[in-house]
C-alpha atoms as a printed R data frame, in Angstrom:
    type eleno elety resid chain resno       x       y       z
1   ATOM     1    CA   UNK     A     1 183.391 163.624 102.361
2   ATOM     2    CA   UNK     A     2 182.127 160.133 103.244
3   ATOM     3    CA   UNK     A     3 180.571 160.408 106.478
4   ATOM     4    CA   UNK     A     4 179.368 163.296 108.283
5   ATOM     5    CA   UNK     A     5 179.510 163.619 112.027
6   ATOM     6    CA   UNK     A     6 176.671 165.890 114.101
7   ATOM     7    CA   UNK     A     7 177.287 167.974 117.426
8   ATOM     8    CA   UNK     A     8 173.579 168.666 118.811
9   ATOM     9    CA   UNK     A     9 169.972 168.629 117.424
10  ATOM    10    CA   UNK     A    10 170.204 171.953 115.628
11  ATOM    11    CA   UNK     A    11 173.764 170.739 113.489
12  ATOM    12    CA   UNK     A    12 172.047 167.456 112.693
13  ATOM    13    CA   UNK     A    13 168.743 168.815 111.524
14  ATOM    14    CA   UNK     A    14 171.196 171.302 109.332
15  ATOM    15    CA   UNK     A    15 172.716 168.296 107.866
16  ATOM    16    CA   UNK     A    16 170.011 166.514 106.872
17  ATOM    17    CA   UNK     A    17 168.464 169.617 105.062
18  ATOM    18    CA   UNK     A    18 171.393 169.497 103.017
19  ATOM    19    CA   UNK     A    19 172.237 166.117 101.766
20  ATOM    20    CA   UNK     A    20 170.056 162.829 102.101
21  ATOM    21    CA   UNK     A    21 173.495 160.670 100.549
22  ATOM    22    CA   UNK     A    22 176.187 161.575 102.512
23  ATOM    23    CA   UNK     A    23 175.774 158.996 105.723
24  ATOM    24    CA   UNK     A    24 175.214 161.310 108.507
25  ATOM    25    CA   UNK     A    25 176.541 160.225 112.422
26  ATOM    26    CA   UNK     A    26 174.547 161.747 114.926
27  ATOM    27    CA   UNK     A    27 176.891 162.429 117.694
28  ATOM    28    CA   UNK     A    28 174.054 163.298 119.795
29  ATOM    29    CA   UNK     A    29 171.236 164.948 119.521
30  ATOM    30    CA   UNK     A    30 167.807 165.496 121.586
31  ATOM    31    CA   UNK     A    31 164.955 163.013 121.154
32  ATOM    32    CA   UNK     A    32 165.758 162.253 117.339
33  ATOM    33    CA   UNK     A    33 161.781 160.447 116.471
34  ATOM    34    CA   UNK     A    34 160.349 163.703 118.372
35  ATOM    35    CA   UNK     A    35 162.236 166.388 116.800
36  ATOM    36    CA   UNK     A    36 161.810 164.906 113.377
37  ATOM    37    CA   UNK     A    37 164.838 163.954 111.959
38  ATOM    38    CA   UNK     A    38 164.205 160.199 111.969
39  ATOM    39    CA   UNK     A    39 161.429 157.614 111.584
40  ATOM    40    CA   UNK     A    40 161.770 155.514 114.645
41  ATOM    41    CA   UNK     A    41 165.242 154.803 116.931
42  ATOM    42    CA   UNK     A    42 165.462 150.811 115.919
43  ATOM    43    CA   UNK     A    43 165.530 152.135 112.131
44  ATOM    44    CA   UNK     A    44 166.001 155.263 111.548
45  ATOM    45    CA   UNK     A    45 166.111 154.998 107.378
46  ATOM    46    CA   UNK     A    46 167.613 157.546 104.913
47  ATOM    47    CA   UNK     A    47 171.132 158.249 105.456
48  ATOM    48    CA   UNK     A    48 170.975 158.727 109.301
49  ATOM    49    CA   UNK     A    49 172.154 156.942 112.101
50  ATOM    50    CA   UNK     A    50 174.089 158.054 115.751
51  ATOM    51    CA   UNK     A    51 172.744 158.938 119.238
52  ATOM    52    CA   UNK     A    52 170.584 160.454 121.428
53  ATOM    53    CA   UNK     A    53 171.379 162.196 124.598
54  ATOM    54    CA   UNK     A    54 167.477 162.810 124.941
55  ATOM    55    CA   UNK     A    55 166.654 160.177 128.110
56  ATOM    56    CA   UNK     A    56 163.160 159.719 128.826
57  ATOM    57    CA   UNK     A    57 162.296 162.410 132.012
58  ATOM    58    CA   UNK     A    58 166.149 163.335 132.122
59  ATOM    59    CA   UNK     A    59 164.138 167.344 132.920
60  ATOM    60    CA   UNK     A    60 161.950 165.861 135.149
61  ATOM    61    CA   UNK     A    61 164.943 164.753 136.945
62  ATOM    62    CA   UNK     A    62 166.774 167.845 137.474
63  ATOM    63    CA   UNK     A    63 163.130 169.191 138.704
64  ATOM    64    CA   UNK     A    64 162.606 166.723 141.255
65  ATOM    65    CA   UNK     A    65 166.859 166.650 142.340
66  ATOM    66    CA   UNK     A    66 166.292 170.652 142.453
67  ATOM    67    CA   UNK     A    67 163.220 170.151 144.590
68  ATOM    68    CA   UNK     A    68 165.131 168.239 147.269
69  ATOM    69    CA   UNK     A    69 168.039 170.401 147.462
70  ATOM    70    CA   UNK     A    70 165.530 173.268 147.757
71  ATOM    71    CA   UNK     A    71 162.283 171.917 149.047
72  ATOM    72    CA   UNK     A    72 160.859 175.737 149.898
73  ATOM    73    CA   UNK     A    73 161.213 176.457 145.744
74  ATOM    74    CA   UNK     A    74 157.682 176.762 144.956
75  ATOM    75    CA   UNK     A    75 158.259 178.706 141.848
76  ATOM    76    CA   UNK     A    76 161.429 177.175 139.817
77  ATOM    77    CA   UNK     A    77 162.294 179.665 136.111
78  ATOM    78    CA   UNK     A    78 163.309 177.841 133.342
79  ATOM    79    CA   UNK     A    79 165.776 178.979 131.094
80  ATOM    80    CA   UNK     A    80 164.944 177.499 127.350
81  ATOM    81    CA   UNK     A    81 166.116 177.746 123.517
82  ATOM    82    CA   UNK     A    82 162.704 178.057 121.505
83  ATOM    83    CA   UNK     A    83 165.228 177.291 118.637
84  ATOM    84    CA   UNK     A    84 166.298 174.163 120.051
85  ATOM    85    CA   UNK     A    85 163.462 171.651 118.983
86  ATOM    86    CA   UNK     A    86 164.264 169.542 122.195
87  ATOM    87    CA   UNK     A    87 163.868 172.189 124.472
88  ATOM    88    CA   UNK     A    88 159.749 172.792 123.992
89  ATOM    89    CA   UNK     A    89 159.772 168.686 124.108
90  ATOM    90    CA   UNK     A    90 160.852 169.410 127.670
91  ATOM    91    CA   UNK     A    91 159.224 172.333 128.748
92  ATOM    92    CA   UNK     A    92 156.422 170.138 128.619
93  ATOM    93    CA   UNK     A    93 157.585 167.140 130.612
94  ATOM    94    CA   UNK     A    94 158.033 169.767 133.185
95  ATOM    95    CA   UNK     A    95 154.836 171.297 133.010
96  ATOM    96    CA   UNK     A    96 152.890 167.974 133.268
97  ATOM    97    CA   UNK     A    97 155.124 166.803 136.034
98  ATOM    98    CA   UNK     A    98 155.034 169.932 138.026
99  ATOM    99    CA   UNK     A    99 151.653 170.187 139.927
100 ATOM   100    CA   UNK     A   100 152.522 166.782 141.794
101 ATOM   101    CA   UNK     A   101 155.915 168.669 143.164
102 ATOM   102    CA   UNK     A   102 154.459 171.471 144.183
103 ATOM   103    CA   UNK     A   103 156.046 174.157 141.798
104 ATOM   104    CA   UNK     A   104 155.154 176.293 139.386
105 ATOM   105    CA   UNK     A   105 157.338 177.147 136.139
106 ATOM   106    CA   UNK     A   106 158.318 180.872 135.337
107 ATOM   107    CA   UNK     A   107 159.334 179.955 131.262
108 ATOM   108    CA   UNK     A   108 162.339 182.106 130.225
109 ATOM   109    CA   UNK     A   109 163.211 181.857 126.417
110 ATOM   110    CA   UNK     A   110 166.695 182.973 125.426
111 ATOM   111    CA   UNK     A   111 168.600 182.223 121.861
112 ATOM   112    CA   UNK     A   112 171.774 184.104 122.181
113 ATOM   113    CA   UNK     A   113 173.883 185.300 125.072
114 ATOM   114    CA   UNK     A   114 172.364 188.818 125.327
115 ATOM   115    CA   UNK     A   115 168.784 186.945 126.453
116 ATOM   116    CA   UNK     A   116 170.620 185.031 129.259
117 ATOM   117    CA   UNK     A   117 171.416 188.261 130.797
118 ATOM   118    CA   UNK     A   118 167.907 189.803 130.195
119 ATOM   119    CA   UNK     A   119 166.928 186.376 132.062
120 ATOM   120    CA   UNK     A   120 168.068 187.131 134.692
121 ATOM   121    CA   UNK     A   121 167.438 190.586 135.287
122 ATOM   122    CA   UNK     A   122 163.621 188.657 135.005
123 ATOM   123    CA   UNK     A   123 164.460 186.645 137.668
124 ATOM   124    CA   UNK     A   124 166.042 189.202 139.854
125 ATOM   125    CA   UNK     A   125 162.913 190.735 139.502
126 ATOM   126    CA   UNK     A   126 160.217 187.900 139.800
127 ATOM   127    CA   UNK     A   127 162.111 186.026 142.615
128 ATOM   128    CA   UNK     A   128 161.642 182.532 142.009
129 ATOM   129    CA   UNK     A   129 163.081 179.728 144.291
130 ATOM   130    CA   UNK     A   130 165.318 177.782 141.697
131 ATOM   131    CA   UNK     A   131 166.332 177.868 138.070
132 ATOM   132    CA   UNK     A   132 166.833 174.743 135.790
133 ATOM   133    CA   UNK     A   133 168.455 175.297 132.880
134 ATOM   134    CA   UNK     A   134 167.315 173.152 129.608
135 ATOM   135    CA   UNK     A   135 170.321 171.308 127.462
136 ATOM   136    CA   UNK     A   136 171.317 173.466 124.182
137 ATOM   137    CA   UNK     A   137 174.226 174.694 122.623
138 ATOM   138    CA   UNK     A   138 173.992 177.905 123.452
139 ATOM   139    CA   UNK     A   139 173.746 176.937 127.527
140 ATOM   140    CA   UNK     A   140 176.970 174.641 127.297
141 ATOM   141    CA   UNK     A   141 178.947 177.261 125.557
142 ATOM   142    CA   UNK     A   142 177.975 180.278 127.996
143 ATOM   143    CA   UNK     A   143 177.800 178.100 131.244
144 ATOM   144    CA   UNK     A   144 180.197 179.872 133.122
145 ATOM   145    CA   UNK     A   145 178.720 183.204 132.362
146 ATOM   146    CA   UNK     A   146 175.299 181.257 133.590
147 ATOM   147    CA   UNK     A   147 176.907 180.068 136.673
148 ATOM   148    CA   UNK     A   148 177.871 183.727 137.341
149 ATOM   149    CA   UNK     A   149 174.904 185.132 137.081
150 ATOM   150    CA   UNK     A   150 172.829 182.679 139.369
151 ATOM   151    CA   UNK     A   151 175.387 183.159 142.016
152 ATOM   152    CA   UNK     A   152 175.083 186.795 141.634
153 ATOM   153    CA   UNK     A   153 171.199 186.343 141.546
154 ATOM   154    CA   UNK     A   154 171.762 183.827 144.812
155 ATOM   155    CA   UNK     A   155 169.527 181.401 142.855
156 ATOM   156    CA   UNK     A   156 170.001 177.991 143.282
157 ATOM   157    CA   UNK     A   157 170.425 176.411 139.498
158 ATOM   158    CA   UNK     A   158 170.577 172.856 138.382
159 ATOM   159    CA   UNK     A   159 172.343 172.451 134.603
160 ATOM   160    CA   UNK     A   160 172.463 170.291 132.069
161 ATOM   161    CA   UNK     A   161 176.601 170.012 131.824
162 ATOM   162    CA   UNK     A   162 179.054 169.167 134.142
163 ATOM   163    CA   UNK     A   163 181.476 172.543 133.042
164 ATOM   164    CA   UNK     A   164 178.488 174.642 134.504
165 ATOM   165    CA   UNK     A   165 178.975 173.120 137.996
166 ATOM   166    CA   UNK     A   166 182.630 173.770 137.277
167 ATOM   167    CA   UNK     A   167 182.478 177.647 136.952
168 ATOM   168    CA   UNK     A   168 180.471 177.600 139.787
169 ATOM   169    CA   UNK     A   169 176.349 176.417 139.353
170 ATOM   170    CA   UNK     A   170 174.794 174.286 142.373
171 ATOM   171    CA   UNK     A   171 173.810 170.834 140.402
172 ATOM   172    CA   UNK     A   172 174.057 169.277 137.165
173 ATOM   173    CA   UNK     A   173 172.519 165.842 136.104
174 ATOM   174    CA   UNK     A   174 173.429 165.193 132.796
175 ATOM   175    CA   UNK     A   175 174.404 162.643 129.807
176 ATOM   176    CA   UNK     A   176 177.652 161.622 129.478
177 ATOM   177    CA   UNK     A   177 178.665 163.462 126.455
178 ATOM   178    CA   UNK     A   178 182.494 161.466 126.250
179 ATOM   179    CA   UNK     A   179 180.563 158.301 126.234
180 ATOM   180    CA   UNK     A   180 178.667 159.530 123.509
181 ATOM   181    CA   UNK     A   181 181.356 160.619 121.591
182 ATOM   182    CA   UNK     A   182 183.470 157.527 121.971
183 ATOM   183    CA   UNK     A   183 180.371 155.886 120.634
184 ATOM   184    CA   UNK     A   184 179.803 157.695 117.933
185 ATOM   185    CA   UNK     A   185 183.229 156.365 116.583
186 ATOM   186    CA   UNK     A   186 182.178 153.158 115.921
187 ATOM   187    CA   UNK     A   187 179.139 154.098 113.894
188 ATOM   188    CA   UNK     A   188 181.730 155.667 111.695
189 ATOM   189    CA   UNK     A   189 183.976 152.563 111.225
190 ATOM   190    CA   UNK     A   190 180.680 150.579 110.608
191 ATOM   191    CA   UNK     A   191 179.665 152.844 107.718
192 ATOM   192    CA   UNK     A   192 183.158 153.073 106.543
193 ATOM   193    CA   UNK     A   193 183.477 149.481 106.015
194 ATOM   194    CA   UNK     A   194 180.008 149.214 104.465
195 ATOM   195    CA   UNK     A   195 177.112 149.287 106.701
196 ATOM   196    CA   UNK     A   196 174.277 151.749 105.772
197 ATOM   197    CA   UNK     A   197 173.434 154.182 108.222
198 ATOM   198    CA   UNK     A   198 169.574 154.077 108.019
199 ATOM   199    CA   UNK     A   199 169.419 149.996 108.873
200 ATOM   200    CA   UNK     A   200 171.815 150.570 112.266
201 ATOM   201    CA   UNK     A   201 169.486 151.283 115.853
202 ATOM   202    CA   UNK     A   202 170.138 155.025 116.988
203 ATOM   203    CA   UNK     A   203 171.314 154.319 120.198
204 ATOM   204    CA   UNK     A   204 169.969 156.138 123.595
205 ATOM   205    CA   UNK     A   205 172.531 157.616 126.477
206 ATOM   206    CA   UNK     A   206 173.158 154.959 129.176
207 ATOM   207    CA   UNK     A   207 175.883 156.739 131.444
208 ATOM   208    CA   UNK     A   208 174.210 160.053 133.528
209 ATOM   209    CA   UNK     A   209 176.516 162.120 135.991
210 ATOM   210    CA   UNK     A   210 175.663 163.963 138.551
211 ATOM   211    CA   UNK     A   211 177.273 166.706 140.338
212 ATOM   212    CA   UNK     A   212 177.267 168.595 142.721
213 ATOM   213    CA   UNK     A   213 178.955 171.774 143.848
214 ATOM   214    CA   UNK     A   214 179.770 172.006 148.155
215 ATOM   215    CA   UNK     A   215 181.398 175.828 147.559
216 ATOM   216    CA   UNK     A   216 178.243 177.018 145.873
217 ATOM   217    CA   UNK     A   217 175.681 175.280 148.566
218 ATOM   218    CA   UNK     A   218 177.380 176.758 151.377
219 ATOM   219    CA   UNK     A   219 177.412 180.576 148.823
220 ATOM   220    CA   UNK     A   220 173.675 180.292 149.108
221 ATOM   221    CA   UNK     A   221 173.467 179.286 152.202
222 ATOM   222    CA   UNK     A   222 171.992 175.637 151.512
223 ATOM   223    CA   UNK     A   223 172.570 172.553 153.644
224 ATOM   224    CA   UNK     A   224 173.289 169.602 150.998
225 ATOM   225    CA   UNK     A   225 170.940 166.406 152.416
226 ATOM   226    CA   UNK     A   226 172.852 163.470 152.836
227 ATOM   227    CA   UNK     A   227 170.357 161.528 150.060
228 ATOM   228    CA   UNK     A   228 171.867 164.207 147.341
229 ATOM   229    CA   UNK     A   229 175.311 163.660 148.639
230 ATOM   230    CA   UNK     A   230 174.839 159.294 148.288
231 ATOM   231    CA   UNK     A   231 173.733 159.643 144.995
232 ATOM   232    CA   UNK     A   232 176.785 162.515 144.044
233 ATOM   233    CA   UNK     A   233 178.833 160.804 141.101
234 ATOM   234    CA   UNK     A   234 181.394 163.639 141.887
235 ATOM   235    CA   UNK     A   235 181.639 166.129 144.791
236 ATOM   236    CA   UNK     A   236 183.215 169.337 144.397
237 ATOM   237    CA   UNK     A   237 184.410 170.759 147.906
């Protein structure tokens, strides 16, 4: 083939291990520098190039947007892939940013569907105020079955996709991932006419959405503040 294209950290890291000739498109992928698959963002060298949907305190976000829909959540779980080399990247944002909103994190590690399940039989055990929900594969594809089981749980849960708010979940606030894949198209046509992957700038998310769900507030009982509902990029009665 003469260009490869990458869904997610994990599929890009498997890419690399393989081949360091075939240009590589990243079409996105979690903190690229931090995770290791390139040098720097402005030039990433070798034979890789695409984007990142890792933005700078996007965790830290959902923490603090979970906060105000919830301000009594003094203990929020965390729902992480281990696997995913993003995820411990963010853990740790959290963990540094949570003493100054008053939480504390209940870490819940799950790498296939079974472990979301045993999750939450943890947290319908333990009790915490809120969930977040870190961005992997494995969350996206089994975001229904999440949104489920925190309505079952009567957890309030913020996601990292809008399909999770969709089935059901409270909040997401999230990257754009059609932007990103729109993008990702012309890195292709670049290479294809020439240009070498490792000399063009990975480039970082610049479109976020935020959702929120009305049907699931009211489920748990939760009056939506009117500074959520402002900043809302869709609404779902």
């Amino acid at each position: 083939v003469d260009v490869l294209v990458t869904e997610g950290t994990p599929a890009a890291h498997a890419a690399k291990n393989v081949t360091s000739v075939i240009p590589i498109v990243i079409g996105n992928a979690g903190d690229p520098v931090g995770s290791g698959l390139v040098a720097s963002l402005a030039r990433p060298g070798r034979n890789i190039t695409g984007l990142s949907d890792f933005a700078s305190g996007l965790a830290v976000k959902r923490l603090q947007l979970l906060k105000e829909m919830v301000p009594s959540a003094s203990r929020v779980a965390v729902l992480s892939n281990p696997r995913n080399s993003t995820n411990p990247l963010q853990l740790k944002e959290l963990e540094a940013a949570d003493p100054a909103l008053g939480v504390t994190l209940l870490a819940l590690d799950a790498t296939k569907l079974e472990d979301i399940d045993r999750a939450f039989t943890t947290i319908r055990t333990e009790r915490p105020g809120a969930l977040i929900t870190l961005g992997d594969a494995l969350f996206g594809m089994h975001g229904s079955r999440i949104a489920e089981l925190a309505a079952k749980s009567r957890i309030p849960a913020i996601g990292p996709v809008g399909p999770f708010v969709d089935a059901g979940g409270l909040m997401s606030y999230a990257v754009n991932f059609d932007d990103l894949h729109r993008r990702a198209a012309t890195y292709v046509d670049k290479i294809l006419k020439g240009a070498k992957p490792g000399e063009l700038p990975i480039e970082q998310p610049t479109k976020l959405n935020f959702v929120v769900n009305l049907k699931a507030a009211r489920q748990l009982g939760l009056t939506v503040p009117q500074s959520i509902l402002y900043r809302a990029d869709r609404v779902i009665q």
